[in-house]
Backbone as JSON, one array per atom type, in Angstrom:
{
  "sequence": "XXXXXXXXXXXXXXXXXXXXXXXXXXXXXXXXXXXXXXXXXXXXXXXXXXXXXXXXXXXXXXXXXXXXXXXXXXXXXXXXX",
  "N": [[0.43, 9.31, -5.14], [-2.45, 8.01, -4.82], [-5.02, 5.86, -3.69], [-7.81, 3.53, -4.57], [-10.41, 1.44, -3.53], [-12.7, 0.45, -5.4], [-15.52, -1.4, -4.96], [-17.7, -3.67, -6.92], [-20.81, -5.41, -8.65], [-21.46, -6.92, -11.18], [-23.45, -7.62, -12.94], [-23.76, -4.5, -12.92], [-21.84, -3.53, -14.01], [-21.68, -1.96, -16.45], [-22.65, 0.39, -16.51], [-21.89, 1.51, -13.56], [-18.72, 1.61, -14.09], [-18.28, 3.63, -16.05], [-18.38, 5.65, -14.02], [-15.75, 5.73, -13.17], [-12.68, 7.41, -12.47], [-9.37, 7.43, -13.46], [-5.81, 6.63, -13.03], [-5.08, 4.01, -13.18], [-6.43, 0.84, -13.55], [-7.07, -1.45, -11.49], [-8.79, -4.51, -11.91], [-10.32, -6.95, -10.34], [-11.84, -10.12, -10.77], [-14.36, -11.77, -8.59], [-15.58, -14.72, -7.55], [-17.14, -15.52, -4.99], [-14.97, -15.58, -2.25], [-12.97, -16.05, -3.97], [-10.77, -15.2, -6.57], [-10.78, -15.27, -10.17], [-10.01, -14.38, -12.26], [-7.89, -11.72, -13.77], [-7.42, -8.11, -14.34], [-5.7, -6.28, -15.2], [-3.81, -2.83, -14.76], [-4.7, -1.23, -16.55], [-5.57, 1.98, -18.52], [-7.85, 4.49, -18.14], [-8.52, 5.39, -20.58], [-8.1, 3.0, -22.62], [-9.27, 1.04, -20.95], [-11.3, -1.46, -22.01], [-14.37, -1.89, -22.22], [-16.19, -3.46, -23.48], [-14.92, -5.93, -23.85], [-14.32, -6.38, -21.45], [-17.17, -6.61, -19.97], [-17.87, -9.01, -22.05], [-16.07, -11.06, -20.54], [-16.69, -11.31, -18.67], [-19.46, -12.23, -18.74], [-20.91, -14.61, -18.09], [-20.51, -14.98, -15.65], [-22.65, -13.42, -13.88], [-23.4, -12.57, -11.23], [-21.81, -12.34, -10.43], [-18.7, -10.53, -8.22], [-17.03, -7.59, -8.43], [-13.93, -6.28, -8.01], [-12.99, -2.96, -8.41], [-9.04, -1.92, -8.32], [-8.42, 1.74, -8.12], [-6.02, 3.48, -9.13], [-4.78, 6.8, -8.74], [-3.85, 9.75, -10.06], [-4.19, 12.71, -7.52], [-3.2, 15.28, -8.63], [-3.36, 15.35, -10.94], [-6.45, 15.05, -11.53], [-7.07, 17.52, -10.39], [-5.49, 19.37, -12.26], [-7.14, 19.04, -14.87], [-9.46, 20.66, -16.59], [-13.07, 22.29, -15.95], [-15.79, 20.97, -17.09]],
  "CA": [[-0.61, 8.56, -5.82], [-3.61, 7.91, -3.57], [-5.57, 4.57, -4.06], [-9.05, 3.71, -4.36], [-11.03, 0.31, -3.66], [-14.15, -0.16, -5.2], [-16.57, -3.03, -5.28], [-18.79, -3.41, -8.0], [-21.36, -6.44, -8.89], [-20.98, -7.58, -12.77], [-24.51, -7.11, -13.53], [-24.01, -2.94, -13.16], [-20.77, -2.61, -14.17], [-21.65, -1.14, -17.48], [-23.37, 1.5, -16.03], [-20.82, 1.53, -12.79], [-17.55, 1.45, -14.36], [-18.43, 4.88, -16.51], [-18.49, 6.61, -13.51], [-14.5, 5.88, -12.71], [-11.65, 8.06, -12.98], [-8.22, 6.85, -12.82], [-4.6, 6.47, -13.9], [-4.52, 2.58, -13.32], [-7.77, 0.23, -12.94], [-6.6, -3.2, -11.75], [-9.92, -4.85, -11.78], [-10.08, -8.62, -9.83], [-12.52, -10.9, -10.58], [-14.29, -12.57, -7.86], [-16.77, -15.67, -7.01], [-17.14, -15.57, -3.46], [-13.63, -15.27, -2.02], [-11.69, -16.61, -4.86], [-10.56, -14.09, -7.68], [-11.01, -16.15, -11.16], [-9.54, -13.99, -13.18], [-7.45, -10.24, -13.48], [-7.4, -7.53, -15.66], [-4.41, -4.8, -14.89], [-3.11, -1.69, -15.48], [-5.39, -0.67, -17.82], [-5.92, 2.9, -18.14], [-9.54, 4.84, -18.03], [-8.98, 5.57, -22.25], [-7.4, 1.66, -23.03], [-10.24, 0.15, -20.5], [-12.32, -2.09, -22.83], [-15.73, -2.39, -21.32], [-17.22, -4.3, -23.87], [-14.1, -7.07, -23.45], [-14.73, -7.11, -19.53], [-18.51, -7.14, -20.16], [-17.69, -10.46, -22.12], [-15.56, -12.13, -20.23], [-17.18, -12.05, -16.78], [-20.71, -12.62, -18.97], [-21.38, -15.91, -17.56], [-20.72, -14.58, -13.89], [-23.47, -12.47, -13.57], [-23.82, -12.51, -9.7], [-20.16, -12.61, -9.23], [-18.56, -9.32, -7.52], [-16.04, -7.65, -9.14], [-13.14, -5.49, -7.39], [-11.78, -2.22, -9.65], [-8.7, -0.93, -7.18], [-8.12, 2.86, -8.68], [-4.6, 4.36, -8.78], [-4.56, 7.96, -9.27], [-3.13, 11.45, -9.01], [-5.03, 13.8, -7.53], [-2.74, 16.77, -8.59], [-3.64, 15.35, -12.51], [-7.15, 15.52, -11.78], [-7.3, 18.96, -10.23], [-5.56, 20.23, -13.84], [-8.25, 19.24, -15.71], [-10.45, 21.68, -16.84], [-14.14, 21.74, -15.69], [-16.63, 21.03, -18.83]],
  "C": [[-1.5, 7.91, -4.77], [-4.35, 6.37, -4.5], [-6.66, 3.94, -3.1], [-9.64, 1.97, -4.08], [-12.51, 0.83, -3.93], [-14.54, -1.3, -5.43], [-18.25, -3.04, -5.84], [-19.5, -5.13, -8.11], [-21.25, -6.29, -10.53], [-22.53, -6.95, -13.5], [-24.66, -5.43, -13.58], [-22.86, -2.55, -13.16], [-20.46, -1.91, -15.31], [-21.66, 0.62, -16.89], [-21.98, 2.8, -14.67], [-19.39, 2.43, -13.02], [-17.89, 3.43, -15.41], [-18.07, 6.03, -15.65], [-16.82, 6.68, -12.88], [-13.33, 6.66, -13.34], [-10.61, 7.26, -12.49], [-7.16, 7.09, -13.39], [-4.59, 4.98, -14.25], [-5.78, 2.2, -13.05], [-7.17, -1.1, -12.91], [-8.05, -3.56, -10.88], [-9.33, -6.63, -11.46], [-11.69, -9.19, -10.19], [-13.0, -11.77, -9.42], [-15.7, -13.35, -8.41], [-16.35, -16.09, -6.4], [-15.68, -14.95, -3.0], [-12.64, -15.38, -3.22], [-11.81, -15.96, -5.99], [-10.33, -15.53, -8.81], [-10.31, -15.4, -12.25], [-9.41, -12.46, -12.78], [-6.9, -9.65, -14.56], [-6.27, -6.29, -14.53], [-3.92, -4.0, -15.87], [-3.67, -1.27, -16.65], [-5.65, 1.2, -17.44], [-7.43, 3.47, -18.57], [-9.83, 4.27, -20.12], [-8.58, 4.12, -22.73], [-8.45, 0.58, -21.98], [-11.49, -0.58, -21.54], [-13.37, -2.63, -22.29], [-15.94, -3.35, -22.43], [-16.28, -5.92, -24.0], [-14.66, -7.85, -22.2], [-16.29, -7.76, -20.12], [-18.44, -9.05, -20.61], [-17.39, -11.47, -21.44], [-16.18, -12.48, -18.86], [-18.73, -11.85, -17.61], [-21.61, -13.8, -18.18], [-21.2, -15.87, -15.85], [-20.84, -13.6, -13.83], [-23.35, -11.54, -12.51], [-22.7, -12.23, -9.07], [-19.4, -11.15, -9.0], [-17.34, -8.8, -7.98], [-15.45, -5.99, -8.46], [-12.38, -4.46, -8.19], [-10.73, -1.63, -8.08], [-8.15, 0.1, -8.67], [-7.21, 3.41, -8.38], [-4.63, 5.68, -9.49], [-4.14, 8.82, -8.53], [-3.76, 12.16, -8.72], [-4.78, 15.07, -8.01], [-3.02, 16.64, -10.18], [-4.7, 15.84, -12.24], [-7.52, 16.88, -11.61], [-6.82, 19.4, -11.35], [-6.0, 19.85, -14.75], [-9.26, 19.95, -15.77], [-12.23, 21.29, -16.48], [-15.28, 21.6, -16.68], [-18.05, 21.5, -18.3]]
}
């Protein structure tokens, strides 16, 4: 299981977050250094954007960490659409 950091800003993580594959998304909340709040182990199909969207609403500006746990030997047997 290989593992991904990205770092996303709040204001484009609608848009952002669409473009992630994964098995696991443990997403951190930050403003500045200090994580405010954490969402785990969610998977891609059980990720509730329009939850997140809510809850980090009021921190726009604030920077938000998905790390991505996945298999690569799942995604290679998925079919290509």
């Amino acid at each position: 299981m290989s593992k991904r950091l990205v770092r996303l800003f709040s204001a484009h993580l609608p848009d952002q977050i669409n473009t992630l594959t994964g098995i696991d998304l443990h997403v951190v909340l930050y403003d500045g250094n200090t994580a405010f709040g954490r969402l785990k182990n969610h998977t891609p199909e059980s990720f509730n954007l329009v939850d997140l969207r809510g809850y980090i609403h009021s921190f726009e500006y604030a920077e938000v960490e998905v790390v991505i746990f996945e298999k690569s030997s799942k995604k290679e047997q998925l079919p290509m659409l």
